[in-house]
Wavefront OBJ file of the C-alpha trace (Angstrom):
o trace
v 0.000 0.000 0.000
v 1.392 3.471 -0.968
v 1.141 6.248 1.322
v 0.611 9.653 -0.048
v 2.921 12.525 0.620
v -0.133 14.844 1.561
v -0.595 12.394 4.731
v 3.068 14.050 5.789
v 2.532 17.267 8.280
v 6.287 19.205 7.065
v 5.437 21.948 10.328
v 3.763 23.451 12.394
v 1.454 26.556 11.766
v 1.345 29.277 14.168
v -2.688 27.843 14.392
v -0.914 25.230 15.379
v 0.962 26.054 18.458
v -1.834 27.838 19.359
v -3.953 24.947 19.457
v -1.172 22.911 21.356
v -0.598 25.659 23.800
v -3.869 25.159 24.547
v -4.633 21.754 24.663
v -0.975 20.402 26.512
v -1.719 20.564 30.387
v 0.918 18.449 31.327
v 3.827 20.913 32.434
v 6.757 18.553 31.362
v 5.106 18.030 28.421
v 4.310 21.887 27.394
v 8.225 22.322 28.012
v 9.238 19.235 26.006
v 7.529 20.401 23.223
v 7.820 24.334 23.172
v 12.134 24.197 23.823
v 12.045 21.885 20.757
v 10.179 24.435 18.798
v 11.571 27.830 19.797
v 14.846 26.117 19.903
v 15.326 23.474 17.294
v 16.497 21.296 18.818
v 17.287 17.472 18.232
v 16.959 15.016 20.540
v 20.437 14.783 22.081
v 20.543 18.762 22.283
v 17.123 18.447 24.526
v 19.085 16.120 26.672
v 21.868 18.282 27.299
v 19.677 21.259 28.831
v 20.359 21.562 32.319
v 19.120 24.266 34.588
v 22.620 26.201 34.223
v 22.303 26.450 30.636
v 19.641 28.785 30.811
v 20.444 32.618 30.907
v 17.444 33.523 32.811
v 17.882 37.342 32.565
v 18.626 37.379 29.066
v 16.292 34.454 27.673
v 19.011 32.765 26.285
v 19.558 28.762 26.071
v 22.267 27.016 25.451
v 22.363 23.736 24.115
v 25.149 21.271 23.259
v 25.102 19.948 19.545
v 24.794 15.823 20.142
v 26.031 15.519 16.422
v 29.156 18.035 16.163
v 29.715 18.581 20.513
v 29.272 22.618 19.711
v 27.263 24.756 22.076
v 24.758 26.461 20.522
v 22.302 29.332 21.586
v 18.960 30.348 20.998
v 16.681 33.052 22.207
v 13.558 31.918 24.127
v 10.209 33.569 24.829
v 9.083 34.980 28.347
v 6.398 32.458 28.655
v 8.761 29.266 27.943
v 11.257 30.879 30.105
v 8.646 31.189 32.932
v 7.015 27.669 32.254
v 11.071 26.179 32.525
v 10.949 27.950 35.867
v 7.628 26.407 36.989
v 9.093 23.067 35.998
v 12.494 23.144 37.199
v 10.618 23.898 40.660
v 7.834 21.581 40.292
v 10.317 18.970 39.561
v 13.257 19.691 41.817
v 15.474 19.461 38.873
v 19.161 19.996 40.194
v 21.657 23.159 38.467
v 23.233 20.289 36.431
v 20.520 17.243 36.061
v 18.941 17.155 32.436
v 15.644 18.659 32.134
v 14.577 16.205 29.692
v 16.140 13.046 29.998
v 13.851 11.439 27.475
v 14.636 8.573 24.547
v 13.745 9.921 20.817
v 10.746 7.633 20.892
v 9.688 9.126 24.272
v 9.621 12.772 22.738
v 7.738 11.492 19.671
v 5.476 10.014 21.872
v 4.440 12.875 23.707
v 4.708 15.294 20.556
v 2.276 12.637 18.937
v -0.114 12.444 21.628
v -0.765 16.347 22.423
v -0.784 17.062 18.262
v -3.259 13.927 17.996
v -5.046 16.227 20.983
v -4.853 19.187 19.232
v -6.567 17.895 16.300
v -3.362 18.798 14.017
v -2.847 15.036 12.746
v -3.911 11.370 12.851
v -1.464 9.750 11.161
v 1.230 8.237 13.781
v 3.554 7.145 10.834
v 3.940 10.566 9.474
v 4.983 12.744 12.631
v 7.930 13.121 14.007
v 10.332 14.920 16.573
v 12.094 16.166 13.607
v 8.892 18.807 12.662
v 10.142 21.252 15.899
v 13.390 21.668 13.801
v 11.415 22.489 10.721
v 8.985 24.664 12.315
v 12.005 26.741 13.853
v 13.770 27.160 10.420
v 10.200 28.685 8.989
v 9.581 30.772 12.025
v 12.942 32.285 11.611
v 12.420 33.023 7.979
v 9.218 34.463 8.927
v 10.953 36.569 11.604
v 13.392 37.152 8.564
v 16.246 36.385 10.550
v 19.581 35.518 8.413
v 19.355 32.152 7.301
v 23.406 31.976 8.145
v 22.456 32.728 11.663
v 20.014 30.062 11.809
v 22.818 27.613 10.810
v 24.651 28.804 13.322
v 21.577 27.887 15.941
v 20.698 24.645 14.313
v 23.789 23.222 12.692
v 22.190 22.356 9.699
v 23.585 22.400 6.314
v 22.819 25.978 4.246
v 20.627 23.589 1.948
v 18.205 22.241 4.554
v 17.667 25.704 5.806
v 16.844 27.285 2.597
v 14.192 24.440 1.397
v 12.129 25.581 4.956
v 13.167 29.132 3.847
v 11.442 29.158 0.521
v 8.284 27.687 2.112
v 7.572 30.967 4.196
v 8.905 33.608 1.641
v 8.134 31.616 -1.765
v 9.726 34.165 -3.483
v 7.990 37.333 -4.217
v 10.704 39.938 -4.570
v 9.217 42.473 -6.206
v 8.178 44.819 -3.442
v 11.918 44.410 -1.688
v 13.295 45.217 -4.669
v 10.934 48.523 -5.114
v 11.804 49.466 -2.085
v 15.321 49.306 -2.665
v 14.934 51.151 -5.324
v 13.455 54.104 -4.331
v 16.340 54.564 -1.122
l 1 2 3 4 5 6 7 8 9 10 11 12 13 14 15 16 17 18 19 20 21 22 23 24 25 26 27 28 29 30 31 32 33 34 35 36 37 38 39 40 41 42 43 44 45 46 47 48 49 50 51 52 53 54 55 56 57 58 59 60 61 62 63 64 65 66 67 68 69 70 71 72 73 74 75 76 77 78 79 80 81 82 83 84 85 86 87 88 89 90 91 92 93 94 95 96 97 98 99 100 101 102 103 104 105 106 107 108 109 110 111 112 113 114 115 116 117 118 119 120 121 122 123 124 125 126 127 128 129 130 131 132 133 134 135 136 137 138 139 140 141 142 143 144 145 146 147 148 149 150 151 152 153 154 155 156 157 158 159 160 161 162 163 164 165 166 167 168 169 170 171 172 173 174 175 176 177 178 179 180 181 182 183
């Protein structure tokens, strides 16, 4: 039996998050889910995220690159920063213990379940943890945030980054280019 592409959710829309925001109560869960997206991050990179590797003050995360052993850093929003806290306290989580010492399967699990919640998808087979790294790459091109600086956050090749980049700006130059040249 074939299986056809359209089954296959690529990323998340900002309806979306929206709808899992809403619909994960589970706090673990909501922070599992959320640092993957805002972050990018693969599995190994969610495992090395201890308490000290958050920059409270400054929103910044820093993760550890389970494919090339590179720290990387990303920006995070006030309300994951302040459900991390929540968490971390809930939890007891120690300055240097893992906050998510999950397998791969585990985080697809949980990613599955809450989405399946959400209403986003029904399809087991065609979800996986890898969709938080491709929602990040599109939200940054939305932001329009150099797609060089999102290498240096994700540690993806150029290539990758741009496919996800032509899917939120397919192209449409015209107006940038008007505007540069009427400066």
């Amino acid at each position: 039996m074939r299986i056809k592409k359209q089954n296959i959710i690529d990323l998340f829309t900002k309806q979306d998050m929206a709808l899992l925001k809403q619909k994960v109560t589970n706090l673990r869960d909501q922070c599992v889910i959320f640092t993957g997206i805002e972050c990018g991050a693969r599995v190994g990179e969610m495992r090395s995220i201890t308490p000290e590797s958050i920059d409270w003050r400054n929103k910044v995360l820093t993760k550890v690159d389970s494919k090339k052993h590179v720290e990387r850093k990303c920006g995070i929003s006030p309300w994951l920063t302040q459900q991390l806290q929540f968490y971390i306290a809930a939890f007891r989580i120690e300055k240097r213990q893992p906050l998510f010492d999950l397998s791969e399967k585990q985080m697809d699990y949980i990613l599955k379940k809450w989405a399946r919640e959400a209403g986003i998808f029904t399809n087991d087979n065609w979800l996986s943890w890898h969709i938080v790294r491709r929602t990040y790459i599109n939200q940054c091109a939305q932001a329009g945030i150099d797609p060089l600086e999102v290498q240096a956050v994700t540690g993806d090749r150029l290539d990758t980054i741009m496919r996800y980049y032509r899917k939120a700006n397919p192209g449409d130059t015209s107006a940038k280019m008007a505007k540069f040249y009427e400066e």
